[in-house]
N, C-alpha and C positions, 0 to 999 in steps of 0.2 A: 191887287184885288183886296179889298178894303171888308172888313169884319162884317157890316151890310151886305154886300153883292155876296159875300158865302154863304148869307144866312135865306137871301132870296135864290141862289142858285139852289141852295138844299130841298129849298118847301117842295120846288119846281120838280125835282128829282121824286121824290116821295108822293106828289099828287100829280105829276104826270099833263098838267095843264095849268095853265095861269092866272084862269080865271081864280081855280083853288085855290092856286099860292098864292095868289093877291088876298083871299078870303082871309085866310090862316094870317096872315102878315099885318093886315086892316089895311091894304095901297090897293091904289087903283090898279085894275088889268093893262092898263097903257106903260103906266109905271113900273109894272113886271115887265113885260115884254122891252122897253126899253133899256130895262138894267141887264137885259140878258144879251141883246146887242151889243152894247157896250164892254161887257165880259169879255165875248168872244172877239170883239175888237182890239183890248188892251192886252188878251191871250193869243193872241194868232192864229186858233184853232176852234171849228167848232165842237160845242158842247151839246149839242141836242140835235138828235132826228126829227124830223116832223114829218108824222103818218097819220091821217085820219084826224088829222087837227088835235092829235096826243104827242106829247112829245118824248123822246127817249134820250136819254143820256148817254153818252158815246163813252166809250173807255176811259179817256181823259179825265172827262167832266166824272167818273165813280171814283178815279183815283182822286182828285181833286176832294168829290166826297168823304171818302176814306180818311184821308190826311187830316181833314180841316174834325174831324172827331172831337181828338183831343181838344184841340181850339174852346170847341161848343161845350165839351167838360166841364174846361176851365172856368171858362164863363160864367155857368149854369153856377159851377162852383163856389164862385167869387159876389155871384147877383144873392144866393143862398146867404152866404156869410153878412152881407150889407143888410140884409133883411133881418139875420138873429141879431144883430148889434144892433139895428134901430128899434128891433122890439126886446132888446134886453135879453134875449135867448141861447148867449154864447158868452164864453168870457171866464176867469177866472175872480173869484172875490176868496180874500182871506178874513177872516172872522176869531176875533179872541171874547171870552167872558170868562166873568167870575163863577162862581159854583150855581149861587142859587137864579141865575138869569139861563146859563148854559144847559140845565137840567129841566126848567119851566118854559120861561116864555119861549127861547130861540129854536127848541126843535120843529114845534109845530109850524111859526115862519117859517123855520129852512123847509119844509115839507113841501109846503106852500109853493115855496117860490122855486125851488128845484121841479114839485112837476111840473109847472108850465116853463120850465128853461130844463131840458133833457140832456145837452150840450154844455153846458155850464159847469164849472168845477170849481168845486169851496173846501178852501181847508180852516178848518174848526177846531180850535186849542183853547183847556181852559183853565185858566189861571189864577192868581191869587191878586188883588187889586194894581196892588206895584207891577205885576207882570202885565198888566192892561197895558199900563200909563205906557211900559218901556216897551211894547211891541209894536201902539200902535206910533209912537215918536220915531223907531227904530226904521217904521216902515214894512215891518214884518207882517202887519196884519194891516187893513184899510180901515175895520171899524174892529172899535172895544165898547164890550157892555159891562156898566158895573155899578154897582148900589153906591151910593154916595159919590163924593163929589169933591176933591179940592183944587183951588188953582194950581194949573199947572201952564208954562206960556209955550205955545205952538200947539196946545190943544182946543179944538172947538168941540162943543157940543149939543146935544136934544135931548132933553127930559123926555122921556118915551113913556114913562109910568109912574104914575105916582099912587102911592098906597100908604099903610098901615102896618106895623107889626103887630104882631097878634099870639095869644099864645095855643100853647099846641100840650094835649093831656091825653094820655092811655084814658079807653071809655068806663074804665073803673072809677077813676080817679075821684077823689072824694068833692071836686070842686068842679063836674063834668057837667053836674045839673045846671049851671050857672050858665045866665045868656055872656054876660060879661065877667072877665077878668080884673082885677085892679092889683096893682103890685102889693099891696098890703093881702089882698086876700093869699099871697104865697108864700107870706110871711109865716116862717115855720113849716114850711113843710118842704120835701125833698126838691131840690129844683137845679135845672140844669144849665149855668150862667154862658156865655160869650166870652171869649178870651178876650183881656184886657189889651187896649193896645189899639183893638180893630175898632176901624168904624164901627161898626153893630156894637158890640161889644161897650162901646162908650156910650154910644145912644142908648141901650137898655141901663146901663147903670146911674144913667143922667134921671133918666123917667123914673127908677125907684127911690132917687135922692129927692127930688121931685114931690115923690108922692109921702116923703118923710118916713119908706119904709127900707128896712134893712135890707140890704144886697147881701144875701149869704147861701152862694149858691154849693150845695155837694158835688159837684162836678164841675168842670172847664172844659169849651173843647171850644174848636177854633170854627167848625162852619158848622151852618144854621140844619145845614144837612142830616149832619153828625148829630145835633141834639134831639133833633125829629126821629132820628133811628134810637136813640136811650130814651125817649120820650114813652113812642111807642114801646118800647120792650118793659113797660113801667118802672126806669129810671126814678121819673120824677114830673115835673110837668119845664117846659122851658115858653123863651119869649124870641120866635125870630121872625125873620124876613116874612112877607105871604106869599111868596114865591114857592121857597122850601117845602110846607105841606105837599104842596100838589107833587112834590116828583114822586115814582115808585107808587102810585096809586092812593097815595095819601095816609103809606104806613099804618092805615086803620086809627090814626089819629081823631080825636075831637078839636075841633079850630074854634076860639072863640075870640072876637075882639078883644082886645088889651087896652089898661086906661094906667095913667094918661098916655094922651096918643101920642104917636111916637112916630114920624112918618119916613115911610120908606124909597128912597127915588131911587129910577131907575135911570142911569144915563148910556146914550150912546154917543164914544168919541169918535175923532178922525181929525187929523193933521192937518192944520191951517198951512202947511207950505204947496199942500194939491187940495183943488174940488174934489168932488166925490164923482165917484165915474156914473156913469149909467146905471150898473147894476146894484153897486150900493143903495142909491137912492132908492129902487125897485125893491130892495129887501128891509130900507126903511119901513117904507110902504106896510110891508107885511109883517114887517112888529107892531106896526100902529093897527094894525087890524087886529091882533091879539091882544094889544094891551084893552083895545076897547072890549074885546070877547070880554076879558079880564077884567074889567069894571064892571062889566052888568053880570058876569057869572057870579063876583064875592058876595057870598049874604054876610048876613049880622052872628048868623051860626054856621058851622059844619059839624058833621057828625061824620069821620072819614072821609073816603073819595065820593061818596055817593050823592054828596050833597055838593061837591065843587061846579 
């Protein structure tokens, strides 16, 4: 008896005539009545009374039903799972970033793309650029996000964003009134540089060399995070990612453009030795929804979170 004929013997049982289970099934009423012939042909025994042109299932034919449960579980089980995989709803994806990508744009995608995938499990780690490169090479993670960029072979990649550095001043700050920043205008006064060494950190010190103004910052700290939070506390005023502001409600920070510009990409990797599965691609999808939120939300000013 073939996964078909149990699934017509069933309806038959449950609505009691054929015309139903032929309804329930989409077959013709011939077509039931002859599959249940056949049953009872291949079984040796009959499976249904017939009274009043209603038919009743004989002991057999309930154990038969009983049994064949699990079967229909299975099933039910197995058509479920085909169905969250074709629609991206099951699955596991690991995910690494850098600071200022991990804390802005990636929460609200994973927000995103986890509630419409309930069954889906993501592990989210985040790291310092080098740890990008070696986890997703490593294979540990499927995709890496991380500001800047260099070659590296067996990695591929997508610009997901591209921006501006911009700088960030406690609303005191004597240079708050100003629509724009220029690296001469923080010339002399307390400021809070990029550790040498890092990407950012070289591209801000490029842009003050640049603008023929001294790099003399009172502090060093290594992420853009870190000088948003001495920024705020009126450390000084600093020049990072535009990512940074917005974590934490935007530190009550003032955000103004920075000149010259200085620009910030966002990239996401993943391993030229595999495609990208199903769901990666899906939570691609939903960083490119936020990177665009993220172009029409930046204005020319902010004045804290309020204006993000």
């Amino acid at each position: 008896m073939n996964l078909r004929q149990l699934e017509i013997l069933r309806a038959v049982i449950r609505h009691r005539t054929t015309v139903a289970a032929a309804d329930e099934l989409a077959l013709s009423q011939p077509a039931v009545s002859n599959a249940l012939k056949t049953m009872e042909a291949q079984a040796g025994f009959a499976l249904f009374e017939r009274v009043n042109n209603r038919l009743f299932p004989t002991a057999e034919a309930m154990a038969l039903y009983k049994e064949s449960e699990a079967i229909f579980a299975l099933h039910a089980k197995l058509e479920n799972r085909v169905r969250d995989l074709r629609e991206n709803r099951a699955g596991h994806l690991a995910i690494v970033a850098t600071p200022p990508l991990a804390y802005s744009i990636i929460p609200s995608a994973l927000s995103g793309f986890l509630r419409r995938r309930p069954e889906t499990r993501v592990f989210f780690d985040v790291r310092r650029y080098e740890g990008i490169i070696e986890g997703v090479l490593s294979r540990v993670a499927e995709l890496g996000f991380a500001l800047g960029l260099t070659h590296h072979p067996g990695i591929a990649h997508e610009v997901v964003h591209t921006g501006e550095m911009v700088c960030v001043l406690p609303p005191q700050h004597p240079l708050a009134g100003k629509p724009v920043i220029s690296a001469s205008d923080l010339s002399g006064l307390p400021f809070i540089g990029l550790e040498r060494g890092t990407r950012l950190g070289e591209a801000v010190r490029d842009s003050f060399a640049r603008a023929g103004a001294p790099f003399q910052p009172s502090v060093e700290v290594r992420y853009c995070n870190t000088a948003c939070v001495l920024a705020a506390a009126g450390v000084g005023a600093a020049v990072v990612d535009p990512f940074s502001p917005r974590q934490n409600g935007g530190h009550g920070l003032v955000v103004r453009p920075f000149i010259p510009t200085t620009r910030a990409v966002a990239y996401m990797l993943w391993s030229e030795a595999e495609p990208l599965s199903r769901l990666a691609k899906a939570f691609l999808g939903e960083i490119r929804k936020e990177s665009a939120l993220l172009a029409r939300a930046a204005p020319h000013q902010q004045d804290g979170a309020g204006s993000d």
